[in-house]
N, C-alpha and C positions, 0 to 999 in steps of 0.2 A: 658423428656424435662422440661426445670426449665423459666419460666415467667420471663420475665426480673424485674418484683415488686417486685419477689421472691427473685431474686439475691441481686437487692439491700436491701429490709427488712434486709437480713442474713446480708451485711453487715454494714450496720448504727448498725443493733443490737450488733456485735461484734466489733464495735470501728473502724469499718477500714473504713467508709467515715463518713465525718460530713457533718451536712446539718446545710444549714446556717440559723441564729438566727429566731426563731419563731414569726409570729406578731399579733396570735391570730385569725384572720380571718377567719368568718365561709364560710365552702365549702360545694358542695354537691358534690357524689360519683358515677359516671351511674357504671356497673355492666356490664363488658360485654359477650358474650352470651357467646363462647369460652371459656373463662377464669373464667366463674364465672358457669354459670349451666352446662356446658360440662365438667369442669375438678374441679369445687371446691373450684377456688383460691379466694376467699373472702376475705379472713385477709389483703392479705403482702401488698396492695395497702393501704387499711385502715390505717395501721400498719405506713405507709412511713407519709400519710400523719398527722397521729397525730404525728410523730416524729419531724414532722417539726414546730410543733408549732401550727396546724391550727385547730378550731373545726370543727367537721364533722356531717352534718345533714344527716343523711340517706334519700332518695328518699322514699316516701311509695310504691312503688315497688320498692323492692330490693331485693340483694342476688339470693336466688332461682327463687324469683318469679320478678324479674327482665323483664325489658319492652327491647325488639327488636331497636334498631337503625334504623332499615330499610334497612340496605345494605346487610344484609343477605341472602344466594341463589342466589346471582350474582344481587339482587336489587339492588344496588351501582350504576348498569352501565344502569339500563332501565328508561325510560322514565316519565314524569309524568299523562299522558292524563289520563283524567276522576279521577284524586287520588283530593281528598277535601281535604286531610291534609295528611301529610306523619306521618309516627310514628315518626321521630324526632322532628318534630314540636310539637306533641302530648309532647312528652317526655321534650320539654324543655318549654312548659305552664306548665309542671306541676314543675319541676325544681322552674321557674319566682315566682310559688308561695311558697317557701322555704325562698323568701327573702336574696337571695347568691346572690353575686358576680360573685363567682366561678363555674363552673361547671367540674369537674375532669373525667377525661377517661383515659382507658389503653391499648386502643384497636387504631389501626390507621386508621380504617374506621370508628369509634363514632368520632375521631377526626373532620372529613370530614364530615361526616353527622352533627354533630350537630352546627357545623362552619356553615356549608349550611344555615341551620333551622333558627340560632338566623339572618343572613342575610336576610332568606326570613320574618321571622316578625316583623325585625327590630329593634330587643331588644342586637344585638351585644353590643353595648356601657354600657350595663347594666347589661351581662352576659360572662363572659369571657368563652372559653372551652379551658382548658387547658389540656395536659397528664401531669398526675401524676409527671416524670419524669422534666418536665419542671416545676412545681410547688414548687420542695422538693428545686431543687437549689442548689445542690450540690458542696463540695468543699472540698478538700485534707485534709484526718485528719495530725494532728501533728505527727511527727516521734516521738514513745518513746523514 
């Protein structure tokens, strides 16, 4: 099974989609749990987003040791009674203090949960969470 980061990576790397012009802007990267400690994919997300121009501050958990979203094991769909704080909320205090804008994911449940998160502590306006995909901005390379 090939990651969808993966497919693009190969081909931005091989000339066959352009992303559109770079504008410097530092991101951060969540890690998610599937994709990144379950099978390894680390690079091709990283890969897309320095391609596109953007710096990338690594989260201090990351990669292996990477932080839970919270939707994982069917928590997505349970309830919150008695929870003080969810791990996404956790996960995007600590993101707020990276000093980003951006917050990037490759997963469609970090989408959702940390959409959730910056809503519930009200820092939407100051932390975007974007998928990777939606970030890079893709657009038709030039025919040879």
């Amino acid at each position: 099974m090939l990651h969808y980061t993966a497919l693009l990576a190969e081909l931005v790397a091989a000339g066959r989609l352009d992303i559109a012009p770079p504008d410097g802007t530092t991101v951060t990267y969540h890690n998610p749990c599937y994709l990144g400690r379950y099978n390894g994919g680390f690079d091709a997300p990283r890969d897309l987003i320095r391609a596109a121009g953007y710096m990338l501050q690594d989260m201090p958990r990351c990669r292996e040791k990477s932080f839970c979203c919270g939707a994982g094991g069917g928590r997505i769909w349970q309830g919150d009674d008695g929870v003080k704080e969810r791990p996404s909320e956790d996960r995007i205090r600590e993101a707020l203090g990276l000093n980003v804008g951006i917050f990037v994911v490759a997963c469609p449940k970090d989408k959702v949960m940390y959409t959730a998160a910056t809503d519930a502590l009200g820092v939407a306006s100051s932390l975007r969470i974007l998928d990777v995909a939606e970030l890079i901005n893709l657009r038709e390379a030039p025919s040879a």
